[in-house]
C-alpha positions in Angstrom: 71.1 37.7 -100.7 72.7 40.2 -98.5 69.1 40.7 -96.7 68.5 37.0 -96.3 72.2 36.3 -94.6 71.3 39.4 -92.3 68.0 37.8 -91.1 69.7 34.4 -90.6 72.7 36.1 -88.6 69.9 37.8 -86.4 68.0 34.5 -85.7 71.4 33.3 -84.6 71.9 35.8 -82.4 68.6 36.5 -80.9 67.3 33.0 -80.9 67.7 32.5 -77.5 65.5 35.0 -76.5 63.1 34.7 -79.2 62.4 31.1 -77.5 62.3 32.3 -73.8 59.9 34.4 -75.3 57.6 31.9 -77.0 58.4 30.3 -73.6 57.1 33.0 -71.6 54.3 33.6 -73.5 52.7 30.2 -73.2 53.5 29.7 -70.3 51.7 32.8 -69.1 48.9 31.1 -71.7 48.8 28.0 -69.6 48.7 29.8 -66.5 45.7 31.9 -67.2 44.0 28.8 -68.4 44.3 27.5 -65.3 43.6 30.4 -63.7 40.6 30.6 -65.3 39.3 27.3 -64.7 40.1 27.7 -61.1 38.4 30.8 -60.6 35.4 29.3 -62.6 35.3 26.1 -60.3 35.4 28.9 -57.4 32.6 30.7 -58.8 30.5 27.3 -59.5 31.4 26.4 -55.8 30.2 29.4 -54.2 27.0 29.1 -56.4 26.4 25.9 -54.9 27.1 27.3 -51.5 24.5 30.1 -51.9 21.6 27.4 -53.5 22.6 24.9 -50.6 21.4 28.0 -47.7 23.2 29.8 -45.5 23.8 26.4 -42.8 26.0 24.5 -45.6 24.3 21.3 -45.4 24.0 19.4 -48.5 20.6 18.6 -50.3 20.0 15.0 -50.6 20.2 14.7 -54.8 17.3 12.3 -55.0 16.3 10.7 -58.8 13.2 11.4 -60.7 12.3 8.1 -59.8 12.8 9.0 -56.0 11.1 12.2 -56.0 8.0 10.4 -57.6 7.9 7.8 -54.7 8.4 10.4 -52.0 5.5 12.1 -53.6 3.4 9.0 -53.2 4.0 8.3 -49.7 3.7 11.8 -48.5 -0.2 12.0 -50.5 -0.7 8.7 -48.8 0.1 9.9 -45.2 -1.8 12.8 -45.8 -4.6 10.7 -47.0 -4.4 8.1 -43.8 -4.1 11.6 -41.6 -7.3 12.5 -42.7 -9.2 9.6 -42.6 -8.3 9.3 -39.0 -11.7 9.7 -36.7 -11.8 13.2 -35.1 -13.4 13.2 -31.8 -16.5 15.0 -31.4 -16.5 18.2 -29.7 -18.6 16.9 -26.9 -15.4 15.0 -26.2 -12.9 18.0 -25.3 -11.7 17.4 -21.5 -12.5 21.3 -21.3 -16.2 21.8 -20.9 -18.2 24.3 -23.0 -19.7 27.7 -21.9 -23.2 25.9 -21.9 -22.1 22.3 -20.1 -20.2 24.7 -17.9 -23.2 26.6 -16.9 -25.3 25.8 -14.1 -27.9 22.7 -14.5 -31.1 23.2 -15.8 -34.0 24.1 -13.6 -36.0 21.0 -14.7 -33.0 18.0 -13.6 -32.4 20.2 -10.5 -35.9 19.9 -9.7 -35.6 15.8 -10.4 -32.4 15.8 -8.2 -33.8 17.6 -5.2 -37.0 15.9 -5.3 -36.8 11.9 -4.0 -39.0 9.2 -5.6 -41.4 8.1 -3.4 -41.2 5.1 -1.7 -43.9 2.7 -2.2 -46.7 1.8 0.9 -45.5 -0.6 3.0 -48.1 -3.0 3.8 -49.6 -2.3 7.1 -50.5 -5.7 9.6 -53.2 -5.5 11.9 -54.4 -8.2 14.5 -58.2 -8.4 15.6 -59.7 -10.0 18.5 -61.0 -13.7 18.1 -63.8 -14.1 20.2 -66.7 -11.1 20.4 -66.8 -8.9 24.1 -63.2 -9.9 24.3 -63.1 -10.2 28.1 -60.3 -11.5 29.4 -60.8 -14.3 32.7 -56.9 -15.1 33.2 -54.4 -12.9 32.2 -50.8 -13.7 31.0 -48.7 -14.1 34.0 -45.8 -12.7 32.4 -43.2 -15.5 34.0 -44.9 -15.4 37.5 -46.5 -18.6 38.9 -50.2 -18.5 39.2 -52.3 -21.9 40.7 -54.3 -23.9 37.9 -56.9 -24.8 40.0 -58.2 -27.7 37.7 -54.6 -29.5 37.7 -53.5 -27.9 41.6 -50.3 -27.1 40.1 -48.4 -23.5 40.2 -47.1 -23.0 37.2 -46.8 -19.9 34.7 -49.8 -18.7 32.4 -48.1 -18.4 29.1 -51.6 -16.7 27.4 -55.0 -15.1 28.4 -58.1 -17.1 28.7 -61.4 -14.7 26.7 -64.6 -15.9 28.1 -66.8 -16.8 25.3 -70.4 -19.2 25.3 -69.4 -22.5 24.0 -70.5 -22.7 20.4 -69.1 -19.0 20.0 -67.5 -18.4 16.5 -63.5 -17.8 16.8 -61.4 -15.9 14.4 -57.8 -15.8 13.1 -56.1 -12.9 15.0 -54.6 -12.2 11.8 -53.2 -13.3 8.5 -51.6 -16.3 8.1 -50.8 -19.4 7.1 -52.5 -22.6 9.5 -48.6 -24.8 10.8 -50.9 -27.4 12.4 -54.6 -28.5 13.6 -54.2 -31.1 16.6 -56.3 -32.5 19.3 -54.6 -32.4 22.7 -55.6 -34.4 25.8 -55.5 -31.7 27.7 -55.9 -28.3 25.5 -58.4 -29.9 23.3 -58.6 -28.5 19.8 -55.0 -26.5 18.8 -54.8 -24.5 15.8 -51.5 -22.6 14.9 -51.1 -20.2 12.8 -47.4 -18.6 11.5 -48.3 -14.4 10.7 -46.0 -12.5 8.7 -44.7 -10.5 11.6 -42.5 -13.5 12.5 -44.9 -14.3 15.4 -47.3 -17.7 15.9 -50.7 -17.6 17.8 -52.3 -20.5 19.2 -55.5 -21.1 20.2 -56.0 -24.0 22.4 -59.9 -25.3 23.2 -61.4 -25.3 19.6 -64.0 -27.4 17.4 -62.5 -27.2 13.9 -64.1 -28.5 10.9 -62.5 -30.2 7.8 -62.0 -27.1 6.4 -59.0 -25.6 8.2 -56.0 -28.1 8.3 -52.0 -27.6 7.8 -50.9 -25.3 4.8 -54.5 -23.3 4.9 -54.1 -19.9 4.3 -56.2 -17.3 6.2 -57.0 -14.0 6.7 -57.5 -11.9 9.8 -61.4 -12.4 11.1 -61.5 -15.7 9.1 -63.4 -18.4 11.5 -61.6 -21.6 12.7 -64.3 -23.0 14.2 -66.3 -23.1 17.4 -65.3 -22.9 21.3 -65.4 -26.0 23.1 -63.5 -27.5 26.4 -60.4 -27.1 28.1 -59.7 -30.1 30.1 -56.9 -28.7 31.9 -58.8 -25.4 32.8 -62.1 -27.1 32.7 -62.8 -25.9 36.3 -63.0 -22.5 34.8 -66.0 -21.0 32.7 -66.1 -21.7 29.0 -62.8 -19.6 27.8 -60.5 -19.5 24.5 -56.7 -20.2 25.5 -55.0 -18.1 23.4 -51.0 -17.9 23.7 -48.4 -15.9 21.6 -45.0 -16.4 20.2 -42.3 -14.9 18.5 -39.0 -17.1 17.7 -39.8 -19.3 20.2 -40.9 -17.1 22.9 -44.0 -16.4 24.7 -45.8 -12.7 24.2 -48.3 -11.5 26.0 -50.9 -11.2 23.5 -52.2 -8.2 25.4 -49.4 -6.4 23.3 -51.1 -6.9 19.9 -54.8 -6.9 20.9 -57.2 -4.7 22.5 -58.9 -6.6 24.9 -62.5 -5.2 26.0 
């Protein structure tokens, strides 16, 4: 009984520090709770730090369901990447060693060498009366007498003696403009040559076959010498007269006269 009284007149006296210890221990309990959750939220933190990299950024937390569609789209731009046409390598802008090189001795030989150009066709005039010897020359703008008409007046041609009845040619090729029968010149053939010049030949006997739109070649016959009434005073002669655009040519410069 003694004992008991003892204990319960200690508690008394000591109970105020018997509960600021209690007190102080959980305190100091709670406090290293704490403390240890803090320094366990320090320790995730830093954890998270180190997984994040050195630069601190945060990593986008994507879903499973995310990740999976990110997934898709990358294998399909990889897949469109490739399919994409890849030039050829003929196409580089920087030539190759061998288009670089100098050009083959075969297409230099094809550059140097030019095609050739073909034969131009060569036009020749022949005389129109055999002997070809001229009785009147062409005047060449100067005024000579016509002794049949007794007139001065230029001689635009050069009369070729020639028998009447002689054969007469085309001076050269051609195409017959007109067949008339002039009062004074008698029969006139004309005949445009593809040189741009015309001859005329005045003092003919044509037949049925040469008329406008015939086509002749050179030496081809017209038809036969006959009169000149405005030179009839003359001996038997072919009047023949050249023109180019209209203008009179002395024949002389296209035939050979004997």
């Amino acid at each position: 009984m003694g004992k008991k009284n003892t204990v319960i007149q200690f508690i008394r006296d000591k109970g105020f520090y018997i509960a600021l210890a209690v007190c102080i221990v959980g305190a100091s309990a709670a406090a290293w709770a704490t403390a240890s959750r803090t320094l366990d939220s320090i320790e995730k933190n830093n954890r998270q730090i180190v997984e994040q990299g050195i630069s601190g950024e945060e990593k986008p937390s994507w879903s499973s369901s995310s990740a999976a569609a990110g997934s898709r789209d990358a294998g399909e731009t990889r897949q469109n990447i490739s399919s994409i046409e890849k030039p050829p390598a003929s196409s580089t802008s920087a030539p190759s060693s061998s288009s670089a090189s100098a050009p083959s001795a075969a297409s230099g030989t094809a550059a140097d060498a030019p095609e050739p150009l073909p034969d131009s066709p060569t036009f020749a005039y022949t005389l129109p009366l055999e002997g070809g010897k001229v009785l009147n020359p062409y005047s060449g703008g100067q005024l000579v007498k016509n002794k049949t008409l007794n007139v001065w007046r230029t001689h635009d041609a050069v009369d070729i003696q020639g028998e009447k009845g002689a054969r007469v040619y085309a001076i050269g090729d051609g195409v017959v403009a007109s067949v008339t029968n002039d009062a004074l010149w008698g029969g006139v053939v004309q005949i445009d040559h593809p040189d741009g010049c015309t001859s005329v030949y005045s003092g003919l006997v044509t037949g049925e076959r040469i008329k406008a739109g015939t086509e002749v070649l050179a030496g081809e016959e017209l038809g036969t010498l006959g009169d000149i009434p405005a030179e009839i005073s003359a001996e038997p002669h072919l009047h023949l007269a050249l023109t180019k655009e209209g203008k009179a040519v002395d024949p002389a410069e296209v035939l050979t006269f004997g």
